[in-house]
DRENZA-788847 format. One record per residue (C-alpha): residue in three letters; x, y, z. Coordinates in Angstrom, 3 decimals, always signed. Example, Ala and Ser with C-alpha at 12.3 -4.5 7.8 and 13.67 -1.06 7.14 Angstrom:
<vexlos>
   type         xx         yy         zz
    ALA    +12.300     -4.500     +7.800
    SER    +13.670     -1.060     +7.140
</vexlos>
This chain:
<vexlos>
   type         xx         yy         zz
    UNK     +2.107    +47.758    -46.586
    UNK     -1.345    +46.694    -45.509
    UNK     -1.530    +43.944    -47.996
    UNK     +1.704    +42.598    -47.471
    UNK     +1.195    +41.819    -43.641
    UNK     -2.278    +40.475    -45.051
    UNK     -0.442    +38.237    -47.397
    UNK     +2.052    +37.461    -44.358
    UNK     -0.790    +36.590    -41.630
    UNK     -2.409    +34.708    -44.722
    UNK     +0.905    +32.186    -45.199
    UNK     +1.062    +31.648    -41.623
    UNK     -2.834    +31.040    -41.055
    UNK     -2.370    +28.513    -44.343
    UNK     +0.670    +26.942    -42.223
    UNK     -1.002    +26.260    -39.276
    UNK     -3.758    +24.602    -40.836
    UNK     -1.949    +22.890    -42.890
    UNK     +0.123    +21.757    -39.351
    UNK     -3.427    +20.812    -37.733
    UNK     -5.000    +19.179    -40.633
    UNK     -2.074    +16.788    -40.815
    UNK     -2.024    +16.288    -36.539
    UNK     -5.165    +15.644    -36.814
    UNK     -5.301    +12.554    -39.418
    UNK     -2.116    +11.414    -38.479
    UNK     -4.379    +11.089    -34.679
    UNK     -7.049     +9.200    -36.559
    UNK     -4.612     +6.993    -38.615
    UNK     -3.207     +6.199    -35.418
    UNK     -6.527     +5.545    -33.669
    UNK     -7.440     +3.501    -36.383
    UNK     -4.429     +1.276    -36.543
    UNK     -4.806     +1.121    -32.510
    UNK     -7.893     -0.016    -32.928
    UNK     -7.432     -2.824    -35.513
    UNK     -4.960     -4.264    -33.577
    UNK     -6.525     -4.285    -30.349
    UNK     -9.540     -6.190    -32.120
    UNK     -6.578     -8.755    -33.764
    UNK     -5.327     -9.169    -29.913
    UNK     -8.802     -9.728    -28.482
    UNK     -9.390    -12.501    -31.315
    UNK     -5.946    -13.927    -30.905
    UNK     -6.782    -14.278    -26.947
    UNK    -10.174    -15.757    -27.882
    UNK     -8.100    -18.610    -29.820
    UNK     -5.089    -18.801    -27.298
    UNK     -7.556    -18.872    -24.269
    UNK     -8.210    -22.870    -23.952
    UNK     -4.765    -24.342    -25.471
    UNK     -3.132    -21.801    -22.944
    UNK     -5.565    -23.015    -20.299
    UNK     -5.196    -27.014    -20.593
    UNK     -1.119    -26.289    -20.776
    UNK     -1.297    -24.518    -17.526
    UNK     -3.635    -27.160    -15.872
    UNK     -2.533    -30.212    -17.481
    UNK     +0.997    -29.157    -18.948
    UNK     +0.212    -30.149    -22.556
    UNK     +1.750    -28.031    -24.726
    UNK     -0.158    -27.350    -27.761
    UNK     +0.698    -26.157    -31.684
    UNK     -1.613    -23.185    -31.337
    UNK     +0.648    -21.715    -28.539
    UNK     +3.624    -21.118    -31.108
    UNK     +3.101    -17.887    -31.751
    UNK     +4.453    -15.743    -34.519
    UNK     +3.677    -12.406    -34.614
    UNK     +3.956     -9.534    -31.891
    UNK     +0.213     -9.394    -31.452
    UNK     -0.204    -12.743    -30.832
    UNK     +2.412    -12.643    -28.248
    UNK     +0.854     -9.805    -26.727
    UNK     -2.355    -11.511    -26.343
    UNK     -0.242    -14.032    -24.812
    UNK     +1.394    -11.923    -22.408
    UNK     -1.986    -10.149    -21.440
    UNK     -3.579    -13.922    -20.861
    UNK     -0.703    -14.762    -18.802
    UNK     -1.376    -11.755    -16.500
    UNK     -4.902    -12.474    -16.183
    UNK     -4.400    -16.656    -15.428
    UNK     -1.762    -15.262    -13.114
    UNK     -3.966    -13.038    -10.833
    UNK     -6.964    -16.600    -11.220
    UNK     -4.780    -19.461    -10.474
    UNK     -3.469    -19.688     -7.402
    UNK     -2.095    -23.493     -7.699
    UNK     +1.841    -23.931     -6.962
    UNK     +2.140    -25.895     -9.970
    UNK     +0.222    -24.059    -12.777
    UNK     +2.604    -20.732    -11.363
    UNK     +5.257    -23.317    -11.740
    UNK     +4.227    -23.679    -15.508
    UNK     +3.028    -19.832    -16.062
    UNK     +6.198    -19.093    -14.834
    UNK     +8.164    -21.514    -17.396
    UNK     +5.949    -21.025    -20.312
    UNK     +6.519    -16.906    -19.711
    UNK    +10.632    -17.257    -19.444
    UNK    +10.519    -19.376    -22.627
    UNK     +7.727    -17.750    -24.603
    UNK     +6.993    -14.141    -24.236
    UNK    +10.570    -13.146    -22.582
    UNK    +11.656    -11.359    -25.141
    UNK     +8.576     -9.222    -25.549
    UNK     +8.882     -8.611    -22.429
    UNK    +12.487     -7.167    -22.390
    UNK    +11.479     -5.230    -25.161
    UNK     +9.102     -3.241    -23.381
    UNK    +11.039     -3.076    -20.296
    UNK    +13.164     -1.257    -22.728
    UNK    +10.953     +1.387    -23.850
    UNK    +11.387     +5.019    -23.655
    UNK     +7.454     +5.362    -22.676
    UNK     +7.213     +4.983    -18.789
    UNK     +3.958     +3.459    -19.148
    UNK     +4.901     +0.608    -21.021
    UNK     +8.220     +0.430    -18.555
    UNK     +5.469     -0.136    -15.624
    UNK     +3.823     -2.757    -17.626
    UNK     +6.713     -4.683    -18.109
    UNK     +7.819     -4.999    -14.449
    UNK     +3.956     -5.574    -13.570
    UNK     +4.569     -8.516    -15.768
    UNK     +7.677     -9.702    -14.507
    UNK     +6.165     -9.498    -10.881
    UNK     +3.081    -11.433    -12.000
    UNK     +4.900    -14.390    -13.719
    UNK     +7.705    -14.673    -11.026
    UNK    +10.469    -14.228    -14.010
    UNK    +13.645    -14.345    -12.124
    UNK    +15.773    -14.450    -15.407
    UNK    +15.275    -10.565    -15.420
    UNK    +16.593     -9.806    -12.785
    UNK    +20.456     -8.631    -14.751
    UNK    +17.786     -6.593    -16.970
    UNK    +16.385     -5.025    -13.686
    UNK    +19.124     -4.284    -11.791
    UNK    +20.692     -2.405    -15.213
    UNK    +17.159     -0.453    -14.942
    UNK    +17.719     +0.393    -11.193
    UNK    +20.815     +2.223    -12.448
    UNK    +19.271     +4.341    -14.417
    UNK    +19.860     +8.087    -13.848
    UNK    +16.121     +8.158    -15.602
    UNK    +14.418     +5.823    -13.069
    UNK    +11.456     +6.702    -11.782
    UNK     +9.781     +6.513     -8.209
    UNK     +6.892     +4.598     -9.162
    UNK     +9.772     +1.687    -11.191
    UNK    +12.248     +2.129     -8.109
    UNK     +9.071     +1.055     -5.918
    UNK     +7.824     -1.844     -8.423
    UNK    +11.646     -2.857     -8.731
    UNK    +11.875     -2.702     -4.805
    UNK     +8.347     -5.298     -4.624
    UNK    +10.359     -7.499     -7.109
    UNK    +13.517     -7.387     -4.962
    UNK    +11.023     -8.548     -2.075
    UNK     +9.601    -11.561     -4.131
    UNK    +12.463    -13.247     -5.359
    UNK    +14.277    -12.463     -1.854
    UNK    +17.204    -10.675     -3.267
    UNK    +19.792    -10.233     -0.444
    UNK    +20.351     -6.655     +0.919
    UNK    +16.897     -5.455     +1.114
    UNK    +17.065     -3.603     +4.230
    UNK    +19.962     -1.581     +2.613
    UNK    +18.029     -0.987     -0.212
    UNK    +15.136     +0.099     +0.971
    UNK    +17.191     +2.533     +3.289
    UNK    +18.817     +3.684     +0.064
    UNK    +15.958     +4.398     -1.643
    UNK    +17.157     +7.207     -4.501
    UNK    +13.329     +8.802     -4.284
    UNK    +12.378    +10.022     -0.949
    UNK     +9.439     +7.419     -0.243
    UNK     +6.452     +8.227     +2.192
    UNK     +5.141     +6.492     +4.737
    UNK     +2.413     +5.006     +3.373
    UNK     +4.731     +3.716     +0.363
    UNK     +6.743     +2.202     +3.068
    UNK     +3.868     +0.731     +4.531
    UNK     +2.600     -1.250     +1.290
    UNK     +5.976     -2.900     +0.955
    UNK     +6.190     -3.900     +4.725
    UNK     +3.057     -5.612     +4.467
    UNK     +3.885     -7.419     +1.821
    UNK     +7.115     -8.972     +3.371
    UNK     +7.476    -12.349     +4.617
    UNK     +8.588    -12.636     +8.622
    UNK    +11.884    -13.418     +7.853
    UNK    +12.370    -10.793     +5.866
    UNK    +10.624     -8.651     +8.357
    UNK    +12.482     -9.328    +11.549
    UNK    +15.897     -7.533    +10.170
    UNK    +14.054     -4.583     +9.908
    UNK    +13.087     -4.887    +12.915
    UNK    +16.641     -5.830    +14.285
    UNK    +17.641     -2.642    +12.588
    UNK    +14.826     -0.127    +13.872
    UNK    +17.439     +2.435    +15.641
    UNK    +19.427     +2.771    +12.307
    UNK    +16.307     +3.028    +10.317
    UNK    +15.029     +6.762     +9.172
    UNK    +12.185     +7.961    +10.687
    UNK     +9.423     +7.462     +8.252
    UNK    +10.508     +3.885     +8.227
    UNK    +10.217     +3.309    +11.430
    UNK     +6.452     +4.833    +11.559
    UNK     +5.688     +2.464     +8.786
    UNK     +7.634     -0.598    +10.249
    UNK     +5.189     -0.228    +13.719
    UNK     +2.067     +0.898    +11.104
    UNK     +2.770     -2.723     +9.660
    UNK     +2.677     -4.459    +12.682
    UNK     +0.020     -3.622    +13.678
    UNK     -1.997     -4.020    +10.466
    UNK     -1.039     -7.480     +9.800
    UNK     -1.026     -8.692    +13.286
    UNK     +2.325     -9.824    +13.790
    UNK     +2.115    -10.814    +17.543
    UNK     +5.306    -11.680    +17.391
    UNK     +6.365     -8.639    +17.307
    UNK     +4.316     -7.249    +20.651
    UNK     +7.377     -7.731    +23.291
    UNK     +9.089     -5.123    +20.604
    UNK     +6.092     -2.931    +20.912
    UNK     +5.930     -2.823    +24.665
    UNK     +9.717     -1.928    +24.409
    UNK     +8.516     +1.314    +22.562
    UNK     +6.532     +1.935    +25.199
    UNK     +9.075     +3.524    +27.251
    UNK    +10.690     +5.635    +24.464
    UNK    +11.220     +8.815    +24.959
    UNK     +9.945     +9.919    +21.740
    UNK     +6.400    +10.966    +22.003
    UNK     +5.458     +9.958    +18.738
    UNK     +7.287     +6.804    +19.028
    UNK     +5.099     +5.798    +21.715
    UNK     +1.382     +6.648    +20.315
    UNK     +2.128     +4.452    +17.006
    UNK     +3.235     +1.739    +19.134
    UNK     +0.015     +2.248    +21.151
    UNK     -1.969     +2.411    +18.202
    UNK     -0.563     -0.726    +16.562
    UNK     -1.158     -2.328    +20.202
    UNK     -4.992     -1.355    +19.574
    UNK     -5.166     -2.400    +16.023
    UNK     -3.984     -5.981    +17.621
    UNK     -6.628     -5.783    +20.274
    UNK     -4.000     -6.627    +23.129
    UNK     -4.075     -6.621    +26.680
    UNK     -1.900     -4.286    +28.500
    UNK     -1.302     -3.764    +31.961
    UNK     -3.595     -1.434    +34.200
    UNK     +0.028     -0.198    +35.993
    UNK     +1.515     -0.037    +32.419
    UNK     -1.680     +1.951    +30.667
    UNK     -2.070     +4.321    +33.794
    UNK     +1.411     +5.795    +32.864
    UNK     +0.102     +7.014    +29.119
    UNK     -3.078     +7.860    +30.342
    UNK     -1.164    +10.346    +32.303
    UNK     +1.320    +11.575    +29.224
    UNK     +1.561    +15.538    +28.638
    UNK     +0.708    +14.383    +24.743
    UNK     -3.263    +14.128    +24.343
    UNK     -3.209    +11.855    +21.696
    UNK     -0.753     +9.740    +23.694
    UNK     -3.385    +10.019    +26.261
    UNK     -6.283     +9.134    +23.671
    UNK     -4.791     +6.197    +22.106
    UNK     -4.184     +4.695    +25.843
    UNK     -7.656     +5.129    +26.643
    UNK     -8.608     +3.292    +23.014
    UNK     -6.197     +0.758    +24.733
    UNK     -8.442     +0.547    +27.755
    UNK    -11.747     -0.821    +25.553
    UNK     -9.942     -4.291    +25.259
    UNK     -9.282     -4.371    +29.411
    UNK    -12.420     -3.413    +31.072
    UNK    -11.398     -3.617    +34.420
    UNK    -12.995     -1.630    +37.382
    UNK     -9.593     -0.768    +38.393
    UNK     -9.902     +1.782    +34.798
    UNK    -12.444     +3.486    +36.843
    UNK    -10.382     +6.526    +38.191
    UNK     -7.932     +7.159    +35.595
    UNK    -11.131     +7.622    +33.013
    UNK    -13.036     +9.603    +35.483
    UNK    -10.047    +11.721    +35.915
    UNK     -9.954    +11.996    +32.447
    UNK    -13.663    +13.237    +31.718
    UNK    -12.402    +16.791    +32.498
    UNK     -9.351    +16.603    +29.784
    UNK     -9.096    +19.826    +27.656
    UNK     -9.049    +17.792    +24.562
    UNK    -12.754    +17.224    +23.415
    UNK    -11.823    +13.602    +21.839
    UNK     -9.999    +12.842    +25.132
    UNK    -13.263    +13.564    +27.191
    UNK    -15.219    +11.531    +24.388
    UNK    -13.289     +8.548    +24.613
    UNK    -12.730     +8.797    +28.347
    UNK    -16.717     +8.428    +28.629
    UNK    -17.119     +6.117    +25.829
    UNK    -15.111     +3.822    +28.065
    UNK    -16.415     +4.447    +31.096
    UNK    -19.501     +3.587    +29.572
    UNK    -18.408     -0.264    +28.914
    UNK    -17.307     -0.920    +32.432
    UNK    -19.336     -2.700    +34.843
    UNK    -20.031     +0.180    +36.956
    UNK    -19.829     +2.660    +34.548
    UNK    -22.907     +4.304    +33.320
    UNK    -23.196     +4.958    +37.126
    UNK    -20.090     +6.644    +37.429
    UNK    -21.452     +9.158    +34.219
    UNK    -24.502     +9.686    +36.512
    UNK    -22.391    +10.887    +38.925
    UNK    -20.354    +13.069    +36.908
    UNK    -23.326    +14.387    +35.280
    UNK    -25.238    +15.590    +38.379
    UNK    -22.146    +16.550    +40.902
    UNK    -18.997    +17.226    +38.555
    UNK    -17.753    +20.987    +39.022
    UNK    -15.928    +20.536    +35.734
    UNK    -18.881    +21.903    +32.779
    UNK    -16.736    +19.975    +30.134
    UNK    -17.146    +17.141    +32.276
    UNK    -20.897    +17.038    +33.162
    UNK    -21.538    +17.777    +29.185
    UNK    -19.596    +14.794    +27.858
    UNK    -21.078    +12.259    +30.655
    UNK    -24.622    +13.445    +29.687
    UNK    -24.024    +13.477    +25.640
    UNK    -22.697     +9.834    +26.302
    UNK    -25.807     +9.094    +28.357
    UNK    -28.187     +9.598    +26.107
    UNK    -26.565     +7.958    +23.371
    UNK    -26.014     +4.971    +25.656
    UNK    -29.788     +5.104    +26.596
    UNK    -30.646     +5.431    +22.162
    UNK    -28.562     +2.484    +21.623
</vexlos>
């Protein structure tokens, strides 16, 4: 009985080597033929490099760029990408773009193809980078993929955004991956203002998270036309609502009203109240003077800190921290104005 599990365990040990030994040069034969052709591309590029160079600055086409072979094309492809990302000239994008719908397309929709997500991504990184609007019947059939990923909706979305396909608000409200905010926020900033202002337009139909990002992008790229929409958020009566348009307001470095600032300085929320003091570094007016002072005995630690920080920049204020230091009943108070003393006496 003994020997005949022995003999059992024995076939099965025997097996899985057997299994292993074959993974494991089936892993170096693929290595190995990896390897080969990645040194064929990198010579192929070293050849392609100049005739693909002088047709892109000069538009003379020459012999060497009719390729053959999938390698070669793939050296093509991965030239293209980098003279793509280098030349920034309307008319060699004008002739990347050409020489990549009539050259490498196919390649291209091979890999867009692919079961291997990786090589998916690649593909539309491609697309994106040589403008190739003649995919776009390829994309959209990818889009309606039950399989389609977050990352491809996004990268399908930035397309959509390049080649100003109509109906982008609608399709980036019907987004089939739940997006965050800071996903939002890359694609906002990378959209023209007139594809901008509809979102805008739209801002009480949008979901929330969009609308974070939307105000997030204003601020960021400094789209001052956008401030009198801004100042509208102002009086919203959603708290949050109101400290991103504050904070977008401070990323802009704008001037807002004393009358209009004394209101948020007052707000229940303390980082409404912080971001309206942040507000009050870009005013500096004496007429600040009370509201901050008031403010030095906050119960939010950052509040106080800001509140003196800002005192601290007004022309009487160092001598209004004096005062709070040596008279203030409020212990929170008289702390903050002396921590912000010395550190206004180090600097």
């Amino acid at each position: 009985m003994f020997s005949k599990e022995l003999f059992y365990f024995s076939v099965v040990l025997v097996s899985l080597l057997v299994v292993l030994t074959g993974l494991c040069l089936y892993l170096m034969l693929k290595k190995m033929i990896d390897n080969r052709n990645r040194a064929r591309i990198d010579k192929y590029k070293e050849e392609l490099q100049l005739p693909l160079f002088q047709f892109l600055h000069e538009g003379i086409l020459s012999e060497e760029l009719e390729v053959r072979s999938s390698l070669q094309v793939r050296a093509l492809v991965e030239l293209l990408a980098g003279f793509s990302k280098m030349l920034a000239s309307e008319d060699i994008q004008e002739r990347l773009q050409a020489f990549a719908e009539e050259h490498v397309r196919p390649f291209i929709l091979s890999q867009l193809g692919h079961r291997r997500w990786s090589i998916r991504m690649n593909a539309l990184y491609w697309i994106q980078d040589f403008r190739m609007k003649s995919m776009m019947g390829p994309l959209r059939e990818l889009h309606a993929s039950k399989k389609l990923s977050k990352a491809e909706e996004i990268q399908l979305l930035k397309i959509d955004v390049l080649f100003d396909e109509p109906g982008l608000v609608e399709k980036m409200t019907g987004t089939k991956h739940e997006w965050t905010e800071f996903e939002y926020s890359l694609l906002f900033h990378s959209l023209r203002e007139d594809q901008f202002r509809p979102l805008v337009s739209s801002f009480d139909e949008l979901p929330g998270i969009m609308r974070f990002a939307l105000i997030d992008s204003i601020g960021v790229k400094n789209r001052m036309e956008h401030i009198p929409f801004l100042k509208g958020l102002l009086d919203s009566d959603a708290t949050e609502l109101r400290i991103r348009a504050l904070k977008a307001i401070v990323g802009m470095e704008f001037y807002l009203e004393v009358e209009t600032l004394s209101i948020h300085l007052r707000a229940e929320s303390w980082q409404e109240r912080l971001m309206a003091i942040k507000a009050c570094e870009y005013i500096r007016s004496t007429e600040l003077t009370p509201h901050l002072q008031g403010l030095m005995g906050d119960p939010s630690f950052y509040v106080r800190s800001q509140a003196a920080q800002s005192l601290l920049r007004l022309e009487n204020g160092e001598a209004v921290l004096r005062e709070i230091a040596a008279h203030a009943e409020d212990e929170y108070a008289k702390d903050m104005a002396e921590q912000w003393l010395e550190r206004g006496a180090v600097s």
